[in-house]
TORSETI-829969 format. One record per atom (N, C-alpha, C): residue number from 1; residue in three letters; y negated, x, z negated. Coordinates in nm, 4 decimals. Atoms other than C-alpha are relative to their C-alpha. Layout:
<atoms>
   pos   code         yy         xx         zz
   NUM    ala          Y          X          Z
...
</atoms>
This chain:
<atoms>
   pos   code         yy         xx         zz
     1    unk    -0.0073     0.1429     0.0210
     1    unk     0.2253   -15.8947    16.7758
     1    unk    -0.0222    -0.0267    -0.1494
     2    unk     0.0467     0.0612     0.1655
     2    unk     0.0851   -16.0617    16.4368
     2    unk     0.0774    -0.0762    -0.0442
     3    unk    -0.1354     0.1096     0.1245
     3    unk     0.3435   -16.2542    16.1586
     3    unk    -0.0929    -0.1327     0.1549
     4    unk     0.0520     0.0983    -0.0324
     4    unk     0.1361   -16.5222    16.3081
     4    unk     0.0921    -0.0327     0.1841
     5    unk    -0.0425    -0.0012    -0.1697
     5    unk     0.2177   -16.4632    16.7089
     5    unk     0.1635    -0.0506    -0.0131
     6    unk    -0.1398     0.0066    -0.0225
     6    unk     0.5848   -16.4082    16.6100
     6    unk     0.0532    -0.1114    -0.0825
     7    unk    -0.0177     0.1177     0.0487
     7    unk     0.6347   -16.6780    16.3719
     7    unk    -0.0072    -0.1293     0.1533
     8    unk     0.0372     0.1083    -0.1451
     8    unk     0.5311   -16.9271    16.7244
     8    unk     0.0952     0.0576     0.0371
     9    unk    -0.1389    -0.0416    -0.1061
     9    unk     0.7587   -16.7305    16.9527
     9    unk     0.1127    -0.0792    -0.0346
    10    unk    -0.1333     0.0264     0.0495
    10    unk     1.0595   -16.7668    16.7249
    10    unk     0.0254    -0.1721    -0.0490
    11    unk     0.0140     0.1392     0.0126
    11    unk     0.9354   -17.1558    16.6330
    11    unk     0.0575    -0.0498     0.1458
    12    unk    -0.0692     0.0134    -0.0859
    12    unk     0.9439   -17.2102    16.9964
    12    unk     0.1206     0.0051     0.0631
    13    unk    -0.1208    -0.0290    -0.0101
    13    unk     1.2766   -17.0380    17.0869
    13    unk     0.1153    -0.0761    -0.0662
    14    unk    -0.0973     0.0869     0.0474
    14    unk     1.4363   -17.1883    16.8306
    14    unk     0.0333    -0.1689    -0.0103
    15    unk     0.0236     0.0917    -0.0527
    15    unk     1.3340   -17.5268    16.9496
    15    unk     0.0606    -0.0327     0.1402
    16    unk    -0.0702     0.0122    -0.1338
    16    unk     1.4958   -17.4491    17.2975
    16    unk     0.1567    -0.0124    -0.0263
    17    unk    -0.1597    -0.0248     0.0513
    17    unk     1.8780   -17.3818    17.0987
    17    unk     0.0428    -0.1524    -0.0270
    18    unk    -0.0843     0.1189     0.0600
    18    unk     2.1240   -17.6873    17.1027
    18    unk     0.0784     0.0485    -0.0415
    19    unk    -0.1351    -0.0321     0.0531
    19    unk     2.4187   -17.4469    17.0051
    19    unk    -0.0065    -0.0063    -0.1497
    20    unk     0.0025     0.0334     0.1755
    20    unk     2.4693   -17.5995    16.6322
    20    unk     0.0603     0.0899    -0.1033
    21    unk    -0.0698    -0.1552     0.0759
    21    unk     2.6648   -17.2715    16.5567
    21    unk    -0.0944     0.0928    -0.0303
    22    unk     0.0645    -0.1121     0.0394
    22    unk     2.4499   -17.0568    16.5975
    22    unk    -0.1781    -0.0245    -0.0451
    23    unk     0.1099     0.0608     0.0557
    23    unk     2.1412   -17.2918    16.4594
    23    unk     0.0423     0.0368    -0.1791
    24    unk    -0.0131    -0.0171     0.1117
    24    unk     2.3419   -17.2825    16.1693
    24    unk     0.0628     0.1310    -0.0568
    25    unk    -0.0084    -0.1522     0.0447
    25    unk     2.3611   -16.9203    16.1345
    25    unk    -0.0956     0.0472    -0.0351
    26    unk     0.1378    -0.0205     0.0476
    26    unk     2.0087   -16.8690    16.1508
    26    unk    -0.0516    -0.1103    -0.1144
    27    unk     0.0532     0.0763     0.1408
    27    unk     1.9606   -17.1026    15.8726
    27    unk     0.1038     0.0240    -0.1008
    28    unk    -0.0340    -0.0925     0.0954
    28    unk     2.1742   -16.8968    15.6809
    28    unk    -0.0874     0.1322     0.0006
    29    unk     0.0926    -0.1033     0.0048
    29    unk     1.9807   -16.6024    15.7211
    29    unk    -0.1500    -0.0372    -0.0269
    30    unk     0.1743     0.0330     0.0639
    30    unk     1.6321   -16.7815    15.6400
    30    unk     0.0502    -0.0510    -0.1297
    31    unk    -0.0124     0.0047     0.1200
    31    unk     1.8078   -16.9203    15.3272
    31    unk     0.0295     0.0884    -0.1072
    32    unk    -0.0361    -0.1233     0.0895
    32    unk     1.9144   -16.5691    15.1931
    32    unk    -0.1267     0.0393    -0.0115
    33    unk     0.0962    -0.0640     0.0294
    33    unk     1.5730   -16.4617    15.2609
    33    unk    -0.1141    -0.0581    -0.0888
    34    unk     0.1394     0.0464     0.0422
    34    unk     1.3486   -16.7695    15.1285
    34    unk     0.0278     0.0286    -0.1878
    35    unk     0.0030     0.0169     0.1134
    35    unk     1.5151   -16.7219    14.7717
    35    unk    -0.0003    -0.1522    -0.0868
    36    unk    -0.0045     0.1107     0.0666
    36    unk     1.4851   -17.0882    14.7071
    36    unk     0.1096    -0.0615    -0.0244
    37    unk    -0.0656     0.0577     0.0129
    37    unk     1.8226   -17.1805    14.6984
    37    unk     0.0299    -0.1307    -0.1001
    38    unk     0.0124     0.0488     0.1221
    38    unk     1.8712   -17.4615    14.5077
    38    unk     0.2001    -0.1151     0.0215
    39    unk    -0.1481     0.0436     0.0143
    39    unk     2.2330   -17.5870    14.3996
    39    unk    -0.0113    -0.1663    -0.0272
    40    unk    -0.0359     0.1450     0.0164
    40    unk     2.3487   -17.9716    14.4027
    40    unk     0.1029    -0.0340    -0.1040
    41    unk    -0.0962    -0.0279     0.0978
    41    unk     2.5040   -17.9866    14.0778
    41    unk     0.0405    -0.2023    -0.0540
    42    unk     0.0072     0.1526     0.0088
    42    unk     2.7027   -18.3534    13.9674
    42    unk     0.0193    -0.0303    -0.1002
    43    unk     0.0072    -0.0146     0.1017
    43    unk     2.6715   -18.5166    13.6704
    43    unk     0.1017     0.0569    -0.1293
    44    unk    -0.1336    -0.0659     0.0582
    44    unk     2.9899   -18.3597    13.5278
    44    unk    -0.0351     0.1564    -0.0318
    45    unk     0.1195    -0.0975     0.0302
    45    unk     2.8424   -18.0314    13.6063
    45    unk    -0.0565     0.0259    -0.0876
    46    unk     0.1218    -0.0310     0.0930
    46    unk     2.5127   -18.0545    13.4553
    46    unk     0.0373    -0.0169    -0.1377
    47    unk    -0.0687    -0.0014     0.1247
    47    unk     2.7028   -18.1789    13.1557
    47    unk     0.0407     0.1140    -0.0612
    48    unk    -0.0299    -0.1668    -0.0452
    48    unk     2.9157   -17.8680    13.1775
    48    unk    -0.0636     0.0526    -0.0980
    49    unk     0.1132    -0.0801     0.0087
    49    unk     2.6272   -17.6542    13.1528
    49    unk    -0.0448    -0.0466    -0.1487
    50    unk     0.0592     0.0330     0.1048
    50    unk     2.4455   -17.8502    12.8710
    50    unk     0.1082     0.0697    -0.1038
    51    unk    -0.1311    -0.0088     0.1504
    51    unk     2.7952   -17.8653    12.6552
    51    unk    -0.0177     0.1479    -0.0207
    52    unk    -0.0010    -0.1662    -0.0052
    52    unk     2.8216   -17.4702    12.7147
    52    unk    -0.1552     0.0706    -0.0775
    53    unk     0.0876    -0.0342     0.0944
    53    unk     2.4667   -17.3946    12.6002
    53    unk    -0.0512    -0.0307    -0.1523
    54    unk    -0.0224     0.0237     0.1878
    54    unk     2.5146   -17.5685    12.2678
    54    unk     0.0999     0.0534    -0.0739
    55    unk    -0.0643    -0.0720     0.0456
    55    unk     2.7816   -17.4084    12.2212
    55    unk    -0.0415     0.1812    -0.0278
    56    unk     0.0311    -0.1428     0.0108
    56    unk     2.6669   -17.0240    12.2932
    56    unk    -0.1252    -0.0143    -0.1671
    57    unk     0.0959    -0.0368     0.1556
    57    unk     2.3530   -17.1223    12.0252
    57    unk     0.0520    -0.0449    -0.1116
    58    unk    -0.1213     0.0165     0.1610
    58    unk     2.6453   -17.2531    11.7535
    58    unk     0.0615     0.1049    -0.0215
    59    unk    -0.1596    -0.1534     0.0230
    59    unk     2.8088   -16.8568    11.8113
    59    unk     0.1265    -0.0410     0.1006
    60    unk    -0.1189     0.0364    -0.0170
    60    unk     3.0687   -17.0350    11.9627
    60    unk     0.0500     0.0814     0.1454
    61    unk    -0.0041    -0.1000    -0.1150
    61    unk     3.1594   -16.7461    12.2341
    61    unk     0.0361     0.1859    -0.0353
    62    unk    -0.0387    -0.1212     0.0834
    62    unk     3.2927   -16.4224    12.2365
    62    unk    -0.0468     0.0996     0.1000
    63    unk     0.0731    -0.0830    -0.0991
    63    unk     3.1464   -16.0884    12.4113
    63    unk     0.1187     0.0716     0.0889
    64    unk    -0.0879     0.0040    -0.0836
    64    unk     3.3006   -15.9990    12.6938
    64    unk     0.0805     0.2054    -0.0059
    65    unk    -0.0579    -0.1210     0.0782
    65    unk     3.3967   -15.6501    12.5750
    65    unk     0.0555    -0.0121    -0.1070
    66    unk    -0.1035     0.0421     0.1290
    66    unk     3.5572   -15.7857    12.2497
    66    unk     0.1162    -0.0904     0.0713
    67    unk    -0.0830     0.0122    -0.0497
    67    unk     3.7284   -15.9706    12.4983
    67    unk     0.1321     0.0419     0.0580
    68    unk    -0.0824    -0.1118    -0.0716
    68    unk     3.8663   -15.7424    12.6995
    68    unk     0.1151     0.0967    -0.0700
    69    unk    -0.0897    -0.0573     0.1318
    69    unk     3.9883   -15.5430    12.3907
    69    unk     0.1265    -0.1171    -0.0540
    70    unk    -0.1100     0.1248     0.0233
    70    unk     4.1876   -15.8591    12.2962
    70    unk     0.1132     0.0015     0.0972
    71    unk    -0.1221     0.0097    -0.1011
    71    unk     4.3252   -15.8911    12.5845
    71    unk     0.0886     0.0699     0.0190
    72    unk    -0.1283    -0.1238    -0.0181
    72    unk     4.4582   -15.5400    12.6215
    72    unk     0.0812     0.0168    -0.1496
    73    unk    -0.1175     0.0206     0.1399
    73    unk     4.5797   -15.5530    12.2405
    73    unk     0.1009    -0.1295     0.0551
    74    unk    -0.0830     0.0705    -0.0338
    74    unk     4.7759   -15.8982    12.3872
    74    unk     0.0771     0.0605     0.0738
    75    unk    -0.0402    -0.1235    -0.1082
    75    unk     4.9026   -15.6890    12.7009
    75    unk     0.1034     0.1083    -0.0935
    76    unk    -0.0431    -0.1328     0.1135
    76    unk     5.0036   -15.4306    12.4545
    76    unk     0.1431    -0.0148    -0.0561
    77    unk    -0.1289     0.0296     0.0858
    77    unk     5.2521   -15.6212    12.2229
    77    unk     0.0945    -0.1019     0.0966
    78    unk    -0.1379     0.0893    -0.1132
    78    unk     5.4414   -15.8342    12.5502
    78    unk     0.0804     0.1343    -0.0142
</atoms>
């Protein structure tokens, strides 16, 4: 059978399914595969994000291994 043949089959088939469970299972599994995910972010969010990348190019951030060290020196002296 050719992408082509089976692409139809599975168009069809999945055209015969009213169970909304398991419609929306298989459209989890075509969204892991198409890669396009795309997130609904709100303007608070996207803000967020912006604020945070002006900050990382001001320095303003610390590496997450100098972190870690911090932390266990804090840890340390409780």
């Amino acid at each position: 059978m050719t992408t082509i043949e089976l692409k139809k089959v599975l168009i069809h088939r999945i055209n015969e399914i009213n169970d909304v469970s398991f419609l929306t299972a298989i459209k989890t599994i075509l969204d892991s595969k198409s890669g396009t995910t795309v997130l609904a972010l709100t303007e608070e969010q996207r803000n967020e994000i912006n604020e945070s990348r002006k900050e990382v190019k001001q320095g303003h951030y610390i590496e997450h291994e100098l972190l870690d060290k911090k932390v266990s020196e804090w840890l340390n002296t409780k």
